[in-house]
C-alpha positions as CSV (number, residue, x, y, z in Angstrom):
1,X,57.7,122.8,46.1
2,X,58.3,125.0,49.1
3,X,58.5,122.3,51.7
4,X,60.8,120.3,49.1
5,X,63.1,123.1,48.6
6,X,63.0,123.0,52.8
7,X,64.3,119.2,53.2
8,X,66.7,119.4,50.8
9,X,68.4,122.8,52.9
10,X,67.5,120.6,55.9
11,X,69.7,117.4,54.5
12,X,72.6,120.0,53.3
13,X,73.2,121.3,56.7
14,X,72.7,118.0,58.4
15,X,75.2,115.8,56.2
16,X,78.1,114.4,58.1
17,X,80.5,116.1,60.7
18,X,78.4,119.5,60.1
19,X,77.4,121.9,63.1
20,X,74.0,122.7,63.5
21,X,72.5,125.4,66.2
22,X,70.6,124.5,68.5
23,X,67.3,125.7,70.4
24,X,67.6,126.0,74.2
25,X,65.7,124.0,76.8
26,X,66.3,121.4,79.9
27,X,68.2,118.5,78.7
28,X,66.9,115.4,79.6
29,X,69.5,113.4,81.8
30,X,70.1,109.8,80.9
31,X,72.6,107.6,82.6
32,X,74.5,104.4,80.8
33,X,76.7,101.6,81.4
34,X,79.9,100.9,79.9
35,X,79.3,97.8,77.3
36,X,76.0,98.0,77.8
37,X,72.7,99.4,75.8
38,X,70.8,102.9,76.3
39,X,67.7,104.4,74.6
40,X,67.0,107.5,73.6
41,X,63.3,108.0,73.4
42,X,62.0,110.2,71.2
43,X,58.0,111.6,71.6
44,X,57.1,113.0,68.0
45,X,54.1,115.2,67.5
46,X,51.6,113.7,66.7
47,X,49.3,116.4,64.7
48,X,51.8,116.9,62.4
49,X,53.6,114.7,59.3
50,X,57.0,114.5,60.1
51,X,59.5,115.1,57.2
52,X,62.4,114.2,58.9
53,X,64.2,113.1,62.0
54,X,68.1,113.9,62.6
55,X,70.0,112.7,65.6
56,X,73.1,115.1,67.0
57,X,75.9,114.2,69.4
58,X,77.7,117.3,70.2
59,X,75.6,119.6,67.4
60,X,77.0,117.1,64.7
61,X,75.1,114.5,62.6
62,X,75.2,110.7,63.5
63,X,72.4,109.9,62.0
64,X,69.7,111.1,59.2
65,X,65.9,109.4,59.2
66,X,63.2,109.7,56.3
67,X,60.3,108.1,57.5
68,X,58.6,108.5,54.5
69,X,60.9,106.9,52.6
70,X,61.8,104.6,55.3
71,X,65.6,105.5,55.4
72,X,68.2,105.7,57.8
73,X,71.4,107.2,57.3
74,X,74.0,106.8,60.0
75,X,76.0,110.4,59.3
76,X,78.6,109.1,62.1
77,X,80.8,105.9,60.2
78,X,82.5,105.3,63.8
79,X,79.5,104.5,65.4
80,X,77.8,103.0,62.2
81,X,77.5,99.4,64.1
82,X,76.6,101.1,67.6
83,X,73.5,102.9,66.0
84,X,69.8,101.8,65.6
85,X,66.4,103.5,65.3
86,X,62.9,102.2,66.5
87,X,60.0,102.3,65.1
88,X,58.7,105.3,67.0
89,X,62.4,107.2,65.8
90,X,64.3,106.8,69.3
91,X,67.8,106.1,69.1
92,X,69.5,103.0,70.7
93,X,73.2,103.4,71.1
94,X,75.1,99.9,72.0
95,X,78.3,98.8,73.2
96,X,78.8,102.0,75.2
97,X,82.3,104.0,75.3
98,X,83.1,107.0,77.5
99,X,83.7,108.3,74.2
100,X,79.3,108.4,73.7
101,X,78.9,111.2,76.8
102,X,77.7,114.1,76.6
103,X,74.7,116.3,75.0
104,X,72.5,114.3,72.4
105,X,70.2,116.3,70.4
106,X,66.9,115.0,67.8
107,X,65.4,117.5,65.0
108,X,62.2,116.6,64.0
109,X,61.6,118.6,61.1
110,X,57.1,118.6,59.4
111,X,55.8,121.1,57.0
112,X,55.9,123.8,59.2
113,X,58.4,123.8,62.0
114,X,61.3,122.4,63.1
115,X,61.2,120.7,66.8
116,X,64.9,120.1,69.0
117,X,64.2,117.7,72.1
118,X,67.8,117.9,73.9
119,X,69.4,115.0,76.1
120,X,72.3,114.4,78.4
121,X,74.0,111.4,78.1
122,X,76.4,110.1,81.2
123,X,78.7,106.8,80.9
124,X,79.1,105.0,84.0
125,X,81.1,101.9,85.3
126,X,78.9,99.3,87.2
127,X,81.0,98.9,90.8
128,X,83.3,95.9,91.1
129,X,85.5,94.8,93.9
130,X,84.6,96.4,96.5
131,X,87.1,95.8,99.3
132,X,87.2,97.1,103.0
133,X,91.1,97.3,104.5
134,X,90.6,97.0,108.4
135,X,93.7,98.1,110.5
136,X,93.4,96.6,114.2
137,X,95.3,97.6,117.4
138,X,94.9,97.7,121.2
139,X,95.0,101.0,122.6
140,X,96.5,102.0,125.9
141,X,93.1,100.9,127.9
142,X,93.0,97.5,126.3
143,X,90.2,98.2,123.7
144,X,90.6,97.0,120.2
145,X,90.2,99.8,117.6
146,X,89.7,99.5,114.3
147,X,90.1,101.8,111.2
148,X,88.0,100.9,108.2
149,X,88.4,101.5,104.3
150,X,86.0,100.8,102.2
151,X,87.5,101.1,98.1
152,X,86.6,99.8,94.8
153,X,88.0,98.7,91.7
154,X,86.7,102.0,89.6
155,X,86.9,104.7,92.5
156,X,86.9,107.7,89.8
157,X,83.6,106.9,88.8
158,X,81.3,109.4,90.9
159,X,80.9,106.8,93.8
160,X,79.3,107.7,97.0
161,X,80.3,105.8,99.8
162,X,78.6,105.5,103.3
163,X,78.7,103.4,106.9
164,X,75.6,101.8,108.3
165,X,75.4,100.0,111.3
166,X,71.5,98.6,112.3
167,X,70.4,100.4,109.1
168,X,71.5,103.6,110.4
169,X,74.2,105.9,108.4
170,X,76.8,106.8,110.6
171,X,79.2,108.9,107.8
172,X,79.3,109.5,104.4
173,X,82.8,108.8,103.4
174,X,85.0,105.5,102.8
175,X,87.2,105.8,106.1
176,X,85.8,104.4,109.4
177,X,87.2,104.4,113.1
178,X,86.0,102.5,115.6
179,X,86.3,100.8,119.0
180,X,85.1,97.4,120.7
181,X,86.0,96.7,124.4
182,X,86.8,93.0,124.6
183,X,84.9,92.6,127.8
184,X,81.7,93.8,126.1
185,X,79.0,90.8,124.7
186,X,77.9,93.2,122.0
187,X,77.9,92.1,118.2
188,X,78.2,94.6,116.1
189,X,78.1,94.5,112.2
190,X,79.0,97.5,110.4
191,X,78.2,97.5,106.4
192,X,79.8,100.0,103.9
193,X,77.6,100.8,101.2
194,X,78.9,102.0,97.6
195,X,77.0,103.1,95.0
196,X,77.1,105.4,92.0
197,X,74.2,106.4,89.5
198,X,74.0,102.7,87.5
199,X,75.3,100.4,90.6
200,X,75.8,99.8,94.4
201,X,77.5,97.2,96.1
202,X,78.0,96.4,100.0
203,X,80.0,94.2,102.2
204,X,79.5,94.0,106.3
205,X,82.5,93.1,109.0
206,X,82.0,92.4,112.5
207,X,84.0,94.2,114.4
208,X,83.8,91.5,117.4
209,X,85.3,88.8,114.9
210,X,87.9,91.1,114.4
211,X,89.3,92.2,117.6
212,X,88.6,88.6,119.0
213,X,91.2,87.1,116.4
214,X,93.7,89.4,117.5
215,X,93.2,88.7,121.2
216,X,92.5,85.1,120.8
217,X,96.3,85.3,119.0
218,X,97.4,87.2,122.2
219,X,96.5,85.1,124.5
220,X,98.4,82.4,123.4
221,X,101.7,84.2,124.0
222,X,101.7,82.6,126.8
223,X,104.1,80.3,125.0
224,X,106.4,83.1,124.9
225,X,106.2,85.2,127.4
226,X,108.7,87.4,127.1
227,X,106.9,88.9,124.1
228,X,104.2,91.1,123.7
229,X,101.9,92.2,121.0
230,X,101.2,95.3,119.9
231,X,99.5,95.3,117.2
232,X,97.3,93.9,114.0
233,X,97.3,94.8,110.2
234,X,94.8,92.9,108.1
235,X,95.4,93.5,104.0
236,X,92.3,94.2,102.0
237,X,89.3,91.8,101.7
238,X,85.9,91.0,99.7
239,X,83.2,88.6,100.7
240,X,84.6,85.0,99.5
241,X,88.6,86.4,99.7
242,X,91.3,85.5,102.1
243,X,92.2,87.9,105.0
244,X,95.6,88.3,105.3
245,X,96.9,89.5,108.5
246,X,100.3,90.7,110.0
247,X,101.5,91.3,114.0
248,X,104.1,92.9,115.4
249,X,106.2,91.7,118.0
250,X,109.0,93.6,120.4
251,X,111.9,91.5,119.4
252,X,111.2,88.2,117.3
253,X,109.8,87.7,113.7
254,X,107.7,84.6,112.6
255,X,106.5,84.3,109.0
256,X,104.1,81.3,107.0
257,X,105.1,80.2,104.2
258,X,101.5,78.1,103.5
259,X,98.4,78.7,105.1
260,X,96.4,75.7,106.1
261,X,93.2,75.5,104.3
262,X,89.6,75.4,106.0
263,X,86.6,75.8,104.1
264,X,84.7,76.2,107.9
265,X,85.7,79.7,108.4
266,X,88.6,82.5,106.7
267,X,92.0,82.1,107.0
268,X,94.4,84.5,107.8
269,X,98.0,84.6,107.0
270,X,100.3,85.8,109.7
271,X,103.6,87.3,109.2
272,X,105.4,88.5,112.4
273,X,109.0,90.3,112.8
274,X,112.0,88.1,114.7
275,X,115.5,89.1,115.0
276,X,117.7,85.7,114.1
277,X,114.4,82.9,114.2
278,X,111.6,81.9,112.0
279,X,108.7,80.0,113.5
280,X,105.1,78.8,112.1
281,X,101.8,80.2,112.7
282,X,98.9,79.6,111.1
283,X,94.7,81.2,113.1
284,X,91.5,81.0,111.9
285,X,88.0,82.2,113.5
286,X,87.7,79.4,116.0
287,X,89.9,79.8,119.2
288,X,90.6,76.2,119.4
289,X,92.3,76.2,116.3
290,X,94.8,79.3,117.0
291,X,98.3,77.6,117.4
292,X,101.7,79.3,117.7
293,X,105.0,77.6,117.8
294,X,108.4,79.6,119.1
């Protein structure tokens, strides 16, 4: 009758919405996904029956387990869908909210003590859309530089970001500034890397594809030589996007109202400032195909 008169105290102080206290001890950390599935797993002693199991989120009830009597009572009505047990009494949360973070909590109560094993739950986003925003421009010595911005859709999400070039990290941060002297054969390939604790995502530009479409574009001014470029501003792109570009002339704006499609290599839209005209440009990777009209 003792133990009886224990488990009914036990389901009293458990029933829903009430605050139970807790003993102290490391919390094991467990990281989630938004919409997705996350287990809880639960090691029961083993030399002793087990009266009762109770799960806590935030020291209050969500659910109630008999394994006796092979009941489980979810104690939490908002999460009554979201909430399963095993068979070996771990807890399975689904369809995960930010809402679900935050310290999870499992009594197993037997004959003769009463047993807390403590979690951490943290909610994460999986990274999506990562973009890299390049801004190009010739310096005063005729070297292209470059400043890189690597950005995703989520950034508030505990996301680390880094540079690599050849497998080496040159900074840990999104912003990277760099030069490429046209005269120079080198091909180089810089990758920024994202990642935070459920996801990571990359996406690699070659600086010498960048700086040669801008001086393949100036050496066509030719055309027009009383202007002279200063400098290039590509908008934000992800592997299979467009790259939009715009350049700056002294004096004369051009603008394109429709790109020209290739499925050979990226496009990029041009938008340049004139005073009183409008002419057409369209450039893609290949020199051959870089046209401007005045």
């Amino acid at each position: 009758m003792i133990w009886l008169f224990q488990f009914l105290t036990l389901v009293f102080c458990l029933g829903p919405g009430n605050t139970v206290s807790q003993t102290s001890s490391t919390p094991l950390i467990v990281n989630g996904v938004v919409g997705e599935s996350v287990t809880l797993t639960l090691k029961s002693p083993m030399e002793e029956k087990i009266m009762s199991i109770t799960w806590l989120h935030d020291g209050k009830s969500i659910i109630f387990i008999e394994p006796n009597e092979a009941l489980n009572r979810v104690t939490d009505p908002k999460r009554k869908n979201r909430l399963k047990v095993t068979k070996s009494y771990s807890l399975q949360l689904s369809n995960l909210t930010m809402a679900d973070t935050g310290p999870y909590s499992a009594q197993i109560t037997t004959l003769t003590s009463s047993l807390f094993t403590n979690y951490d739950l943290r909610i994460f986003r999986r990274l999506r859309n990562l973009q890299v925003v390049p801004h190009t421009k010739w310096s005063k010595n005729r070297t292209c530089e470059i400043h890189l911005t690597c950005s995703v859709e989520n950034p508030n999400d505990n996301i680390l970001f880094r540079w690599q070039v050849s497998g080496n990290t040159l900074q840990s941060e999104a912003n990277l500034t760099i030069s490429w002297d046209p005269k120079s054969f080198d091909e180089e390939t810089y990758t920024c890397v994202a990642e935070n604790p459920v996801s990571n995502s990359s996406f690699s530009v070659s600086v010498q594809s960048l700086c040669k479409s801008f001086f393949q574009f100036s050496t066509q001014q030719t055309q027009c030589p009383a202007e002279t470029v200063r400098n290039l501003e590509y908008a934000s792109f992800s592997p299979g996007n467009t790259v939009y570009a715009q350049v700056t002339h002294s004096n004369r704006e051009m603008e394109i109202p429709k790109p020209v499609k290739n499925n050979d290599s990226t496009t990029i839209y041009s938008e340049v400032q004139q005073s009183q005209e409008k002419a057409h440009l369209f450039q893609d990777n290949c020199p051959s195909q870089c046209h401007v009209s005045c």
